[in-house]
VOPAGU-2260 file (C-alpha; in pm, 1 decimal, decimal comma):
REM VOPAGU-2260
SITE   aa  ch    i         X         Y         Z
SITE  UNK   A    0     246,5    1369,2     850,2
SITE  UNK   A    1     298,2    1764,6     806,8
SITE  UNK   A    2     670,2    1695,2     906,0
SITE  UNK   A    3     740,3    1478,4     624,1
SITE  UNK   A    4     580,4    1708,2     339,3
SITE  UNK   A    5     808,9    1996,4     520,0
SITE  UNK   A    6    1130,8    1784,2     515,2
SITE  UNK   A    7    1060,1    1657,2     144,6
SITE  UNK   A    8     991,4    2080,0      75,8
SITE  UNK   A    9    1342,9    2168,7     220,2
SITE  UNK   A   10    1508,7    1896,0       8,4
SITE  UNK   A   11    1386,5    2029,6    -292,9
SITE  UNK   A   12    1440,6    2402,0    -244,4
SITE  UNK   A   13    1818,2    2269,5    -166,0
SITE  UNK   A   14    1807,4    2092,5    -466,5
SITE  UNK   A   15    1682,7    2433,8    -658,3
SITE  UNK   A   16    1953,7    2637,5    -421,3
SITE  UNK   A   17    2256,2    2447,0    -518,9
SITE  UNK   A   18    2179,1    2319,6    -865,8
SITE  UNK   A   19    1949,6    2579,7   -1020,7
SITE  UNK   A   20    1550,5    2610,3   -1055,5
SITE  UNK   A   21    1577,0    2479,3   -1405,8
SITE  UNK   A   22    1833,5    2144,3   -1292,2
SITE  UNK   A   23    1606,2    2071,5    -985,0
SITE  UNK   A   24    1245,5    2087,0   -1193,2
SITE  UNK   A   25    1390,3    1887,6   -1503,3
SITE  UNK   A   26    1311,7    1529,1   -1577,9
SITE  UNK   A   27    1497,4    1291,6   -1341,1
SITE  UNK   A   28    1852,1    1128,7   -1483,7
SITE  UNK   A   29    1683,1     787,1   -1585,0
SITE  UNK   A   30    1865,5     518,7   -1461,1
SITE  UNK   A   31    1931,3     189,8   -1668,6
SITE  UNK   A   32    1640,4      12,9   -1576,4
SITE  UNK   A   33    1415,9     275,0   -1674,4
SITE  UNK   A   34    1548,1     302,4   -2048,9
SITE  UNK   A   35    1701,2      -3,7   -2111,3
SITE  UNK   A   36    1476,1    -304,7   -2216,4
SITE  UNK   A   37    1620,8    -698,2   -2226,9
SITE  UNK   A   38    1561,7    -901,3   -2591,5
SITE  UNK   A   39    1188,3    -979,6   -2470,3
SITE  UNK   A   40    1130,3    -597,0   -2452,9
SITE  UNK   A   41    1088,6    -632,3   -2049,2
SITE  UNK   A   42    1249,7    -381,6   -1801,5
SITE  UNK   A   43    1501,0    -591,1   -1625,4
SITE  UNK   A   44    1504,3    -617,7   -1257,6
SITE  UNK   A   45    1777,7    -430,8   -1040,5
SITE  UNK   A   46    1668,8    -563,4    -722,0
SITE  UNK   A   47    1918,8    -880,2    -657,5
SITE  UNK   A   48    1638,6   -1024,5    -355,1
SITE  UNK   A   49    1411,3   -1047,9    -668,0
SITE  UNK   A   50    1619,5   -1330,2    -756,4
SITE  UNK   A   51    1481,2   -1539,2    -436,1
SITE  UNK   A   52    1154,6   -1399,7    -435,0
SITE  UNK   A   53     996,6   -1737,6    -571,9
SITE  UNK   A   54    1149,7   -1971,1    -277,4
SITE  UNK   A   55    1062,1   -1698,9     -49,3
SITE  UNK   A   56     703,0   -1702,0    -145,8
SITE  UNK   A   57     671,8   -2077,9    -115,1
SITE  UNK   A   58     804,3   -2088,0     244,7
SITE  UNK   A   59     586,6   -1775,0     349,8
SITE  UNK   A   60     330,1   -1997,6     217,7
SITE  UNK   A   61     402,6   -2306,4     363,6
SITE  UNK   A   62     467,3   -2150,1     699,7
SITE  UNK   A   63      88,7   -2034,5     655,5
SITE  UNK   A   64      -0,8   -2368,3     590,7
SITE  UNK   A   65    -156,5   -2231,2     282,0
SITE  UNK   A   66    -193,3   -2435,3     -54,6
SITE  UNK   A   67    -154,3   -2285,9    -341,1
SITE  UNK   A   68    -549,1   -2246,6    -399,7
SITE  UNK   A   69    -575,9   -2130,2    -104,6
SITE  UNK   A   70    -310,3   -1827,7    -159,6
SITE  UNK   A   71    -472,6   -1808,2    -506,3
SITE  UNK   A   72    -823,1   -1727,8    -316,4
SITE  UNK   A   73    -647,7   -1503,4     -80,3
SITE  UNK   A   74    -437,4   -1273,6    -316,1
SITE  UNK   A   75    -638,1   -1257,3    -612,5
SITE  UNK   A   76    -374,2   -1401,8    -792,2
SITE  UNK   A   77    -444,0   -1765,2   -1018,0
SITE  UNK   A   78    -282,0   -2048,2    -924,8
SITE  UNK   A   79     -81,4   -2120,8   -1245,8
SITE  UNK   A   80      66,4   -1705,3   -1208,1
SITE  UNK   A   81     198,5   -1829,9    -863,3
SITE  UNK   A   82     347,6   -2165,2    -919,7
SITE  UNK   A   83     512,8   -2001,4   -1202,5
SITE  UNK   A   84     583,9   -1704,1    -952,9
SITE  UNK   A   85     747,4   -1952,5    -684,3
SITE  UNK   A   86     948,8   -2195,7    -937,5
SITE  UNK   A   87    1074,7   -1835,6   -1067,9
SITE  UNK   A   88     921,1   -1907,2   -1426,8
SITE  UNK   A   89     784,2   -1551,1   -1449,6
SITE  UNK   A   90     848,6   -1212,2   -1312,4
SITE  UNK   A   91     525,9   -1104,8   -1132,9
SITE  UNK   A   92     379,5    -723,1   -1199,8
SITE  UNK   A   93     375,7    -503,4    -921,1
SITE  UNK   A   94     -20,2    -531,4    -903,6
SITE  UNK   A   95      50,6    -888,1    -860,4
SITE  UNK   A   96     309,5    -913,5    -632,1
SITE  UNK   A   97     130,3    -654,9    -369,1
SITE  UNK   A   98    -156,9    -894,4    -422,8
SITE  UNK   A   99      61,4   -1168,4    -321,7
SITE  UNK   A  100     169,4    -997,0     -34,4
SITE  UNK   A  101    -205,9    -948,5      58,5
SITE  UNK   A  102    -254,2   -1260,9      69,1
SITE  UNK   A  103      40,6   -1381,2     281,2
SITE  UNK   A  104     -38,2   -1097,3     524,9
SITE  UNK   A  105     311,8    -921,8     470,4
SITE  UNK   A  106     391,0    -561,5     348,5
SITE  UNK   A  107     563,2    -595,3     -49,3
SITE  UNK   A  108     912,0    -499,7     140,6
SITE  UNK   A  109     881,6    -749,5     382,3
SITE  UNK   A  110     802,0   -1016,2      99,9
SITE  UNK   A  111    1141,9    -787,0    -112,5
SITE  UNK   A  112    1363,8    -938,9     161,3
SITE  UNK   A  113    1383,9    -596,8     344,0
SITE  UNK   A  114    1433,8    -756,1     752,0
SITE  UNK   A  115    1414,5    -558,7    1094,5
SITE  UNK   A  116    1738,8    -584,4    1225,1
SITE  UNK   A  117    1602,7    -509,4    1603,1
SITE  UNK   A  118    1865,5    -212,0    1679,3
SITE  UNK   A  119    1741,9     118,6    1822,2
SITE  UNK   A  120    1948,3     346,1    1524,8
SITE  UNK   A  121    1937,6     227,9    1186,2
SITE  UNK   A  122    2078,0     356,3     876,5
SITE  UNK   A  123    1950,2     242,7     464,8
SITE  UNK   A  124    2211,8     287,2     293,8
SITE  UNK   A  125    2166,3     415,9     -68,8
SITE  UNK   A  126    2345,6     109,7    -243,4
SITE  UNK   A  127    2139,1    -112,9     -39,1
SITE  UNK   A  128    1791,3     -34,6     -92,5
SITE  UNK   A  129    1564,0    -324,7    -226,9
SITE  UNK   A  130    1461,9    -178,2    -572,6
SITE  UNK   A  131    1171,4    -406,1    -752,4
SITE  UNK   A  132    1104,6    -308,7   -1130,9
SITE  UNK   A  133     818,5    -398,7   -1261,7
SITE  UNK   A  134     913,5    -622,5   -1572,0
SITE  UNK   A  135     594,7    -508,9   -1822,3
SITE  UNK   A  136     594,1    -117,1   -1715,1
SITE  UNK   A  137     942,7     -27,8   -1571,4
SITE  UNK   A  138     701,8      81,2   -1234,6
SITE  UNK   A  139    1013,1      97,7    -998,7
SITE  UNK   A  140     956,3     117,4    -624,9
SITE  UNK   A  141    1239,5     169,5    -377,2
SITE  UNK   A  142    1233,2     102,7      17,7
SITE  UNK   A  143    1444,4     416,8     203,1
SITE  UNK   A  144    1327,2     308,9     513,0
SITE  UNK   A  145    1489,0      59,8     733,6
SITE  UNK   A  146    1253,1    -216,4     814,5
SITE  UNK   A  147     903,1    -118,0     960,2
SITE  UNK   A  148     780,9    -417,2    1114,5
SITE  UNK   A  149     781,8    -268,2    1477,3
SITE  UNK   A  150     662,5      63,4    1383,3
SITE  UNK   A  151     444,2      24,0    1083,8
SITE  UNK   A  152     574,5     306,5     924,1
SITE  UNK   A  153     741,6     265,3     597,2
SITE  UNK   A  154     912,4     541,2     368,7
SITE  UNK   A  155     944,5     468,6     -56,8
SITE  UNK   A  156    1059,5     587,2    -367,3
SITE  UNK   A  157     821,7     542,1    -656,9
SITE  UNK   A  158     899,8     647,3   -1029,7
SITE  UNK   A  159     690,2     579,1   -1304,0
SITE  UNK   A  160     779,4     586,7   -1664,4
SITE  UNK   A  161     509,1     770,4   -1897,1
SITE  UNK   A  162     206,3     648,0   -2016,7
SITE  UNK   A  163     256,3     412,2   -1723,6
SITE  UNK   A  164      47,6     280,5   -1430,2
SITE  UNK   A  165      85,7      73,5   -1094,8
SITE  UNK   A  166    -213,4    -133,3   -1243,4
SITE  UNK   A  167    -484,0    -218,8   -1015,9
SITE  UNK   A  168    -409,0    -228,8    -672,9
SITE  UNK   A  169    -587,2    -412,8    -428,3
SITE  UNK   A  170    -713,9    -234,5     -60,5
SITE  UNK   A  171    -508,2    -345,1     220,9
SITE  UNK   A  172    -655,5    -641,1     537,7
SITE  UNK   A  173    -538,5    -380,3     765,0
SITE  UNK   A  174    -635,5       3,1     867,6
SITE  UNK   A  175    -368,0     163,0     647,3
SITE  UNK   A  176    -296,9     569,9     560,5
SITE  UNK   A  177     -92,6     607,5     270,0
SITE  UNK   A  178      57,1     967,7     207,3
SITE  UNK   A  179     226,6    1094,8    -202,0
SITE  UNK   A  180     483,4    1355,5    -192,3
SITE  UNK   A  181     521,7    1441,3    -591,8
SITE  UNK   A  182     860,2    1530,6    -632,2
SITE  UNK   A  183     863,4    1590,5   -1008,7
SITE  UNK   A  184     617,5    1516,9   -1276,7
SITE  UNK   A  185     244,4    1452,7   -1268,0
SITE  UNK   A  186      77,7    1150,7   -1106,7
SITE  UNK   A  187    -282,6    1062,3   -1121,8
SITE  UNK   A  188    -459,3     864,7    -850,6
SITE  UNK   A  189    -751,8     654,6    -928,4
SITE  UNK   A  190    -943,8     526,7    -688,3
SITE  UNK   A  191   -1307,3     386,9    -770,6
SITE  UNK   A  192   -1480,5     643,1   -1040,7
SITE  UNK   A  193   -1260,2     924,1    -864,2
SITE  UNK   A  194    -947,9    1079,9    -999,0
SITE  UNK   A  195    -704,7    1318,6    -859,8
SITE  UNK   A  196    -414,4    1475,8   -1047,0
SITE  UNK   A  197    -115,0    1542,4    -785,7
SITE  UNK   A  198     155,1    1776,3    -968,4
SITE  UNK   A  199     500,0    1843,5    -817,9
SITE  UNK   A  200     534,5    1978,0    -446,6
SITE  UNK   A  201     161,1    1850,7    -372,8
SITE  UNK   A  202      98,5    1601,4    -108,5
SITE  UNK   A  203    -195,6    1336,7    -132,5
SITE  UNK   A  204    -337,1    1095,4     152,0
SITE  UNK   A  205    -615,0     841,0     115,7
SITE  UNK   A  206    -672,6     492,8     334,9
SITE  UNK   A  207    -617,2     219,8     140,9
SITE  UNK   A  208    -920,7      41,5     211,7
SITE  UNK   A  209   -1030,4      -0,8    -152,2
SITE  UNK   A  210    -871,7     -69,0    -502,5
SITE  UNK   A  211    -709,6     226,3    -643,0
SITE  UNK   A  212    -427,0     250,2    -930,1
SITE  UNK   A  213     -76,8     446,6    -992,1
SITE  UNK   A  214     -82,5     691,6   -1309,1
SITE  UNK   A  215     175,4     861,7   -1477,8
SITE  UNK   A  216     -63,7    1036,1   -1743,1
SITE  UNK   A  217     247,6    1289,5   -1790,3
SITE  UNK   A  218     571,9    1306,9   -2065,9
SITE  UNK   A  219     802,5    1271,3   -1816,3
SITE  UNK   A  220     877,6    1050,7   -1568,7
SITE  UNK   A  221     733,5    1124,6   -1245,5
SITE  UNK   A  222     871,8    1045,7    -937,9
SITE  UNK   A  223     752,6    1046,8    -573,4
SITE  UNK   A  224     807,2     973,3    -237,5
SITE  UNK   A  225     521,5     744,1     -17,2
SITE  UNK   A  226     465,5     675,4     358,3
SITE  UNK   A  227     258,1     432,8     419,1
SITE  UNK   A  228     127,4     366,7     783,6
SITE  UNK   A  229     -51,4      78,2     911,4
SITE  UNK   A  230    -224,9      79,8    1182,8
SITE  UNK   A  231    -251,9    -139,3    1451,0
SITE  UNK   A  232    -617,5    -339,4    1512,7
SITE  UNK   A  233    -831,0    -256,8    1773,9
């Protein structure tokens, strides 16, 4: 994945050519839902597919011919979380809705709404991207790929507010490489007793075959780009 770090690297020193060193290394331009919290003091979401993310979790379910126990065994996740989660009661944490997806045996964009359209050139628009916010830590993760199904390849935009984490995320059912391109700020990888503190311009891979969790241990937001690439089974 050396061509990815490199194209990431060029962006940024265009960044630092056209706007300055000093404009490209500062703290990203927050966007609303990153400062602005609803009455409850939640982080709203911006992604509108959020809004069907209950319905589309029962029918991935039902399709599975799971019940809800047996989701709840599969993802980790209790029962009463995921009713709530389907009859769109409660917004579910990132750690819980990529354990939902876990269990359902889809990627978290797939589960988004983000859909392979089957055409040979594809384009993700910026206004379209499928944006989830997580509603406790403002943990926003953006798709910039076009749908991966057929490739297992997908491309995202992570940014983390401070003092915030991903929570505890579980290890994936399939062989799957996951790559961190820090584009500004500090992020801290924990996986098992390890740690690993990736500052801007570094790039970090690790499988995903165990629990590990998202830190931004930083004053500043910190934002950065991930490929994730799963692998087919043998």
């Amino acid at each position: 994945m050396a061509w990815f770090g490199s194209v990431i690297e060029w962006q940024m020193r265009k960044t630092r050519t056209q706007n300055g060193l000093a404009q490209a290394t500062k703290e990203p331009r927050p966007s609303a839902a990153r400062v602005a919290l609803d009455a409850r003091g939640k982080y709203p979401s911006v992604a509108p597919a959020m809004a069907d993310l209950g319905p589309r979790i029962r029918r991935l379910r039902q399709e599975l011919g799971l019940t809800l126990e047996d989701l709840s065994s599969r993802s980790g996740v209790s029962r009463a979380m995921l009713s709530k989660v389907e009859r769109t009661e409660k917004s579910p944490s990132l750690s819980i809705a990529v354990g939902i997806a876990t269990g359902l045996n889809v990627s978290l964009s797939s589960l988004l709404g983000s859909q392979p359209d089957g055409t040979k050139v594809r384009i993700a628009r910026l206004g379209e991207r499928i944006t989830y916010v997580d509603p406790d830590t403002g943990f926003e993760r953006s798709v910039l790929s076009p749908a991966h199904d057929e490739t297992g390849v997908e491309i995202l935009l992570h940014v983390i507010p401070p003092g915030q984490s991903s929570g505890i995320l579980p290890a994936y059912t399939v062989p799957t490489d996951k790559y961190i391109i820090v584009h500004s700020g500090e992020l801290m990888v924990e996986i098992g007793d390890d740690r690993y503190s990736i500052q801007t311009g570094d790039t970090f891979h690790f499988e995903l075959n165990t629990p590990y969790i998202l830190r931004n241990a930083g004053s500043i937001i910190c934002q950065y780009y991930v490929v994730v690439i799963r692998k087919p089974r043998i």
